[in-house]
N, C-alpha and C positions, 0 to 999 in steps of 0.2 A: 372587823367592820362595825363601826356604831351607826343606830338611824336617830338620827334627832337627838335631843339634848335637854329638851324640858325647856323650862320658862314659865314665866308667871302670865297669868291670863291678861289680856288687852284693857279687860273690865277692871284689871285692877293696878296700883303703881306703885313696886317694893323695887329697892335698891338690893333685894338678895339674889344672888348670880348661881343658878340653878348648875352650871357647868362647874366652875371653879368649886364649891359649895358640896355639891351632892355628886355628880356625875364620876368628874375627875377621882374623886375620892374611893369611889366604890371601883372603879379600874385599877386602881393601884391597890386596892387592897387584893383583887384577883390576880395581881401581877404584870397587870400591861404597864410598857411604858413607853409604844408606841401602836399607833393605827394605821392601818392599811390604806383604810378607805374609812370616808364618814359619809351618810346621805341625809340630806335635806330632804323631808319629804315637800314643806310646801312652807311658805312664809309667816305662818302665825304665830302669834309671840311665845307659847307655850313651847311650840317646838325650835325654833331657832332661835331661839332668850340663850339657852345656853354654847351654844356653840365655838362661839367666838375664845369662850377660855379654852375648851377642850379640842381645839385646833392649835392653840398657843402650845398648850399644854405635852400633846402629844405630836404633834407634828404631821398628819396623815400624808400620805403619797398624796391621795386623790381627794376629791371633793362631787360626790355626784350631785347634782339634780335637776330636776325636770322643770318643762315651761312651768316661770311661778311667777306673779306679781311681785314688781320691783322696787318694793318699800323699803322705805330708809335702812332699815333692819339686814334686808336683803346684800342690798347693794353694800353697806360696811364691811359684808361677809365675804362679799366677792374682792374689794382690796384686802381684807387680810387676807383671802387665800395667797393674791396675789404675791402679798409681802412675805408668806411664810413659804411661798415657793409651791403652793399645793394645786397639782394638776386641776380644772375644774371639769369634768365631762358630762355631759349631756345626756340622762336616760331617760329613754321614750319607751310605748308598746312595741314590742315586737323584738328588742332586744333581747338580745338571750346568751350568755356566755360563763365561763367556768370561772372562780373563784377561789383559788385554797381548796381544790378537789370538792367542792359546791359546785351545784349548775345552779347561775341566781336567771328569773325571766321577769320581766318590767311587764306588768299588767295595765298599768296606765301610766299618766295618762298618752293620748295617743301624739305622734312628731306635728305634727299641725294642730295643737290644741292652744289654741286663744282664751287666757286666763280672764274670768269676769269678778263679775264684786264678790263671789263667794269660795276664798281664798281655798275650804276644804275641799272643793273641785278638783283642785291642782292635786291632791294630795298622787305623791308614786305610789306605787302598790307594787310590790314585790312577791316573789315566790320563789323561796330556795328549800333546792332539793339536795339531800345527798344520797343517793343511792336510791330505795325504798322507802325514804324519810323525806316528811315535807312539812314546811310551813308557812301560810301567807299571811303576811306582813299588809295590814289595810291604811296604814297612816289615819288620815281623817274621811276617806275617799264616801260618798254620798251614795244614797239607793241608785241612781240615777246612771252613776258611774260603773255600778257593781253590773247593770243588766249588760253594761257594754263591754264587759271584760270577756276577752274568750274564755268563756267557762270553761270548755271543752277541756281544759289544760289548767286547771285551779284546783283542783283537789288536792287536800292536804291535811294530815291527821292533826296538828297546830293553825288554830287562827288567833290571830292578833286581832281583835274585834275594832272595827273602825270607830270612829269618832269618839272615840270613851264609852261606846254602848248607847251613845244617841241612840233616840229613835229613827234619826236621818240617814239611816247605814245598818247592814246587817239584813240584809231582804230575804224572802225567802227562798228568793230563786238562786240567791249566793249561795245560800245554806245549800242547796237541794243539791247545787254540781260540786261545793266543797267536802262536803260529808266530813266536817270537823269530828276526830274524837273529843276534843279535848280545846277549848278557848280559854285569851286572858286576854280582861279589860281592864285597861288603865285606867283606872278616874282615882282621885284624892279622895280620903275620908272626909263624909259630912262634906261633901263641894256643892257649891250653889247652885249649879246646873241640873240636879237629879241625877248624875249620871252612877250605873249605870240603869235606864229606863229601864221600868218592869215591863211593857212590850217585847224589849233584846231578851231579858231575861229569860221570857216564855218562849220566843220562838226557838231560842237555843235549847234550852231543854224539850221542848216537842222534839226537835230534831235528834234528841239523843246526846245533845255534847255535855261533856262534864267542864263546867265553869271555875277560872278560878280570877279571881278579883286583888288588886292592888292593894285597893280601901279596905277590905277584911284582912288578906293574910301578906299587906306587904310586899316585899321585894321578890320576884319569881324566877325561878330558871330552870329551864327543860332541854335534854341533850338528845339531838338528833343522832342515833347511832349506827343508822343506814339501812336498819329494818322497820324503828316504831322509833315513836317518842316517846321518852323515857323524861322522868325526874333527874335532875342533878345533884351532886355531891360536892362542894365544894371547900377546902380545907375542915373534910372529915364530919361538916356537918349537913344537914338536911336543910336544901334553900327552898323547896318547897312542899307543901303536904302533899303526904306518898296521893298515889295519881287512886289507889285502891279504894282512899279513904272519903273521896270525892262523890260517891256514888248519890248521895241526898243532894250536890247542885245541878 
């Protein structure tokens, strides 16, 4: 299963194809050469810029995603699924079902949610667990959205920190029912936006999580092994710094 695909900011207008380009590429060097499932979290060009190759590309059975604003972008996505024959299914809150021996649960957003002007609303938010291993998956999802998630059921020693580490996401009250050991924020090196805010930064480390950042150490991957999260190994070398060595973020 892949979430999103990258793409270049709305702010900005480059003919480089983050899917074809970067995405596609890094799969096949892992060995995929086809997908399960892909999910949309929400329509903004960062993340569904790329998609379109890496559905050509791989072919996936399915195509998740949630009520989201129906921009040109959008809608493209939904004839090619059409044309390449890929299931599209609809995940709301409250779904909850098995995956490849994962149980994934849809934390947002909710089956009656009415997308407005602020497309990271829409953002799905995931939670998969295997076993005694967990990780939630926050898309771009907003403070606003995190109070309304049932907490009760979000804990997880993996968070994927919302919005690239906005200050618009990441609350304390997520923090408080997730008890993250361990977070990774996407944002670009030197990107325009600040991201990720020295506010995210602080309340993560208050809370005890060991941070690790894209814009510093690059490419990440951590292997749920049904007890903890662990680091990965992948053709024999180390894709990110041991979790030990973490302990100053």
């Amino acid at each position: 299963m892949l979430i999103d695909a990258g793409g270049v900011s709305g702010r900005f207008a480059s003919e480089f194809d983050f899917g074809e380009d970067v995405v596609s590429p890094y799969l096949w060097s892992r060995g995929f050469e086809h997908l399960d499932a892909v999910a949309l979290t929400h329509a903004h060009s960062d993340h569904i810029g790329g998609l379109p190759s890496v559905i050509h590309n791989f072919e996936p059975g399915e195509l998740w995603i949630a009520p989201s604003a129906t921009t040109s972008a959008y809608r493209e996505l939904m004839r090619l699924g059409s044309r390449e024959k890929t299931a599209v299914l609809r995940r709301t809150a409250g779904d909850h079902f098995d995956f490849g021996g994962a149980t994934i649960e849809v934390l947002w957003p909710p089956a009656n949610w009415h997308p407005g002007r602020d497309r990271n609303a829409d953002s799905m938010v995931l939670r998969i667990s295997y076993q005694d291993s967990a990780v939630l998956l926050e898309g771009d999802a907003l403070s606003r959205n995190e109070r309304q998630f049932p907490l009760l059921s979000a804990h997880a020693e993996l968070l994927k920190v919302g919005h690239h580490g906005s200050n618009s996401s990441t609350s304390p009250e997520l923090l408080a029912a997730v008890h993250p050991k361990y977070a990774i924020i996407s944002a670009g090196a030197q990107n325009p936006f600040g991201h990720p805010r020295p506010e995210v930064l602080q309340r993560l480390t208050l809370a005890g999580t060991h941070i690790f950042r894209t814009d510093v150490e690059g490419a990440l991957s951590f292997y749920l092994d049904g007890k903890q999260v662990t680091s990965a190994v992948v053709g024999g070398q180390e894709t990110t710094v041991a979790l030990q060595q973490n302990q100053n973020h």
